[in-house]
N, C-alpha and C positions, 0 to 999 in steps of 0.2 A: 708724523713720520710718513713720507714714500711708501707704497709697496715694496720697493726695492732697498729701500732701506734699511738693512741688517742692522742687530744692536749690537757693537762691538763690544761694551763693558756693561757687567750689569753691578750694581755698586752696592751694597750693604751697610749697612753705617750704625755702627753697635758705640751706643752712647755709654761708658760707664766712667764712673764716678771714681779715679782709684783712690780716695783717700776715706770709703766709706766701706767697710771693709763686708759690710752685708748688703749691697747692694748689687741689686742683680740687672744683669743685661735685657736693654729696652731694644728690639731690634725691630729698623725700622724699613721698610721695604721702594722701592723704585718701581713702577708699574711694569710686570713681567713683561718679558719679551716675547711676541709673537710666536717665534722660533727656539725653542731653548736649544737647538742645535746651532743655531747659529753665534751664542756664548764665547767666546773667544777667552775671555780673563776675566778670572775674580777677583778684585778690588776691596780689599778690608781698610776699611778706615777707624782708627780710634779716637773719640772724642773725648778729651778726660773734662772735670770740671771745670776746668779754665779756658775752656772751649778752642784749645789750640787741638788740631786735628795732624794724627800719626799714621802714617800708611804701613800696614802689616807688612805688603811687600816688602817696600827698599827696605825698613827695619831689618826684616830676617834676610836681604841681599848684601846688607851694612854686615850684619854677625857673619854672613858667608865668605865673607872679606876678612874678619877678622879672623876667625879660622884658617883659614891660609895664609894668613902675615904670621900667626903662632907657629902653624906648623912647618915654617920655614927657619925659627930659630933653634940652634942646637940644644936649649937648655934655658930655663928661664926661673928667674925669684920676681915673687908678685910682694908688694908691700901691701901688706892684706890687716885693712881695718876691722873688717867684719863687716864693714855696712853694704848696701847696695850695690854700690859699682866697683866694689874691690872682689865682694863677692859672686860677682859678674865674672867677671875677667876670670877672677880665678879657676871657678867651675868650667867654664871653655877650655884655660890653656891645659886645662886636667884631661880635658876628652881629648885636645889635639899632640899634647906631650908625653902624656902618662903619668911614668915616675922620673920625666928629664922637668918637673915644677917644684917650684918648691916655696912655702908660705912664711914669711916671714912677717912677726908683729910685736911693733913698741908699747910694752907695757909700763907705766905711770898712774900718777896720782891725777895728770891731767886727763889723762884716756876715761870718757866714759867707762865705769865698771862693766856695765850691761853688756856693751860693745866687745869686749876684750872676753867676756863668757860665752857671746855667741860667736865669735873668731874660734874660739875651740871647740865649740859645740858643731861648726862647719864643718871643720877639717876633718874632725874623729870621724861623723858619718860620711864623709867623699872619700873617706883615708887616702888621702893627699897631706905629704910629709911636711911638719908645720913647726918652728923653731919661735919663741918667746926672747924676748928679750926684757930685762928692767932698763928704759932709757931714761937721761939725764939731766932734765930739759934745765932743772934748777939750779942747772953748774954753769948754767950759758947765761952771762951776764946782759946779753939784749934781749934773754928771753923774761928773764928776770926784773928786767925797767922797762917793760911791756912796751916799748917803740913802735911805729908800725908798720917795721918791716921784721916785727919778732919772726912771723912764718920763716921768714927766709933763713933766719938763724938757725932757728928749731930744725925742719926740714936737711939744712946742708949738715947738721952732725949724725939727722938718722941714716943720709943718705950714705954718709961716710960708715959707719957702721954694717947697712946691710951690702955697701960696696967688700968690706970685711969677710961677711959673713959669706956672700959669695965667694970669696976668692978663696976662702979655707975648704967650701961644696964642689968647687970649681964649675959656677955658677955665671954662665958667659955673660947674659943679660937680666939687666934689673928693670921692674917693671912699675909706674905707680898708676892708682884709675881714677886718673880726674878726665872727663869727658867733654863734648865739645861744647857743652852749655857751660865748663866753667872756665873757660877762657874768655867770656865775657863780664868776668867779675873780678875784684880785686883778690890778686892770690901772690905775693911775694914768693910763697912755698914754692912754684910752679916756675920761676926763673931757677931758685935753688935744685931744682933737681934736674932741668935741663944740663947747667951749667956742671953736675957730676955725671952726666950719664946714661941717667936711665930715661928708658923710653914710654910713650904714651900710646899704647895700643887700642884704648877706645875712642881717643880723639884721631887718630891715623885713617880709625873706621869710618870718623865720622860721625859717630854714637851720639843720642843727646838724653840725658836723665829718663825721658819718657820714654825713648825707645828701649831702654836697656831694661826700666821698671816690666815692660812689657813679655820681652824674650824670657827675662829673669820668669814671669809666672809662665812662659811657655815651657819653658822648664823644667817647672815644678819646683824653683826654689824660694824657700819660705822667705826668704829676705825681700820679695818683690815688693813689699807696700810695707818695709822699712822707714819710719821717718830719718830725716836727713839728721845727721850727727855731725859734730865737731868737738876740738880737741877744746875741754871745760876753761882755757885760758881764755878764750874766744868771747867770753861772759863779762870782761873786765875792762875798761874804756882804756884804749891806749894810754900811757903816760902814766898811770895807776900802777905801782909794782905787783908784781904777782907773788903772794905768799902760799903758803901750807895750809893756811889759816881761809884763804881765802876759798882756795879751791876746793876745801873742803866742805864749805855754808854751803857752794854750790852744787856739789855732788848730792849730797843731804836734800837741799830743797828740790833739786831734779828728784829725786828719788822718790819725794812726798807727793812731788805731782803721777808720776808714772803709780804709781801705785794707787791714786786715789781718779786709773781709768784717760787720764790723756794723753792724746795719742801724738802729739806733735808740740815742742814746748822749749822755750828756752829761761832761763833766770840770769839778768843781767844783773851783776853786782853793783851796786854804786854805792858803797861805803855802808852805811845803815839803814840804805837803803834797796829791796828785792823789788827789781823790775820782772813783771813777770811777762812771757809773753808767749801765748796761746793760739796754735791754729786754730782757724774759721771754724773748723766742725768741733772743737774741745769749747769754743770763750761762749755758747750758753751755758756750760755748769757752772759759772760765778754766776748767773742769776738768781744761783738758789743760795740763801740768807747761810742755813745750816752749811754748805758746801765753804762759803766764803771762811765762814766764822773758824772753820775747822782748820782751811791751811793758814788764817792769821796766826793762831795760836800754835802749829806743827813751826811754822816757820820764825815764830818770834824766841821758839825756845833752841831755835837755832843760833839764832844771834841777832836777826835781822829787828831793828825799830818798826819799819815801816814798810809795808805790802804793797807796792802799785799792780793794775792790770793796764799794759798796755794797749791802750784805744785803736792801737794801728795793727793789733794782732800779732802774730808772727810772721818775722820776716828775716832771710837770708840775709848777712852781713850790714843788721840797721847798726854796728855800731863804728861802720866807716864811713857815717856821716859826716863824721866831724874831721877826716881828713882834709888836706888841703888839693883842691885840683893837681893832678901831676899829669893830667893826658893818659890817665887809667881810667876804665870804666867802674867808679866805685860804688 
């Protein structure tokens, strides 16, 4: 470098890891500037374990954004899962609305139990005003003959619903928080609820899963290193009906994993057969004999014959493999 050459950025680059919930930040330094007066801008970058790299700034320039698109609407209902980026959104449009929010969430047999506990476990401590509903999924006959565009079904009767629910609140805008990484994925759901109305306030932003995991622990809210959830039909290979029966082996055998310590996990149904599938930091505890031995037996006395682990780990929507190309990204 010049004498005359100032350092404009000095960069910091703080590696962590968010899927390991005790790991601490490795901070790694840029050789100091001559001048620390000559400092212009701090540069946070985050590197998670997939080595894609988040910049603190835009991230909290993106939530600055979103902030002023909320506090622009008169009045707003979040369709609020409990999970990460519902519980995102929500906590915002709460700082930017007050008491003009308001939370609305479909309770079932397919909703994760856990999910549906911390949805009200959220709201009681934000005290932001939160309405339950028991939704219907099993009266929708394409949810029912598991097709694959059930999302779309399911999705346009909750949408018509909490359309309902607002209109009784007098409840201008309806909100749901799918973000802008999931419009690279196959989501039927996501035509369904354009096509009634409601709006996407963290894809507007901008938002992508990492950025939001991030702000969410700027925050301070406990949801930030939430694993990713979905509605338990999601277990079931298209074409396969969806029973009572069925979604209940699944809740069950979810439940036996969560509790025996993994943190990220799915159980795909395939008749008599449990596909299991296990984030990268959970699939070393099936190395251990006794570990194994223990969910064969939790899960056979569920109903299931036979135990797989799948070899490819867990992965976002591996069961729209078997779709046919439509010029979606599946």
């Amino acid at each position: 470098m010049s004498q005359t050459g100032n350092i404009k950025t000095f960069t910091r680059i703080l590696q962590y890891d968010l899927l390991m919930l005790t790991a601490l930040p490795r901070l790694c330094y840029l050789p100091p500037a001559r001048n620390v007066c000559d400092i212009k801008r701090i540069t946070l970058i985050i590197k998670s374990s997939d080595g894609k790299e988040m910049d603190k700034n835009i991230a909290v320039q993106k939530k600055n954004t979103l902030v002023n698109n909320l506090k622009g609407l008169p009045s707003l209902m979040v369709a609020f899962s409990g999970g990460v980026d519902s519980a995102f959104l929500l906590a915002v449009a709460a700082e930017a609305l007050n008491e003009r929010v308001l939370a609305v969430t479909a309770t079932s047999p397919v909703h994760p139990a856990n999910d549906i506990k911390n949805a009200r476990a959220f709201t009681i401590a934000k005290g932001i005003k939160h309405i339950m509903y028991e939704s219907d999924e099993k009266n929708i006959p394409e949810f029912r003959a598991n097709s694959p565009d059930r999302c779309y079904h399911c999705k346009k009767a909750i949408c018509m619903k909490l359309k309902e629910i607002a209109q009784e609140h007098g409840i201008i805008h309806i909100a749901h928080a799918i973000n802008a990484d999931d419009l690279s994925d196959y989501r039927p759901g996501i035509k369904a609820a354009s096509e009634m109305g409601l709006i996407a306030p963290l894809v507007d932003a901008g938002l992508t899963k990492e950025e939001i995991r991030f702000l969410s622990k700027e925050m301070g809210l406990l949801t930030w290193d939430m694993p990713s959830m979905a509605c338990l039909a999601s277990r079931i290979p298209y074409g396969e009906p969806i029973t009572d029966e069925k979604i209940s082996m699944i809740q069950k055998a979810e439940n036996i994993l969560a509790k025996a310590g993994l943190k990220q996990y799915r159980v795909r149904h395939h008749g008599t057969v449990a596909r299991i599938e296990a984030g990268t930091n959970d699939f070393s505890m099936f190395s251990n004999q006794l570990f194994r031995e223990k969910v064969i037996k939790d899960f056979k006395s569920i109903g299931f014959l036979h135990i797989a682990l799948d070899l490819e780990a867990y992965r976002s929507g591996s069961m729209n493999r078997g779709l046919k190309e439509t010029g979606e990204d599946q």
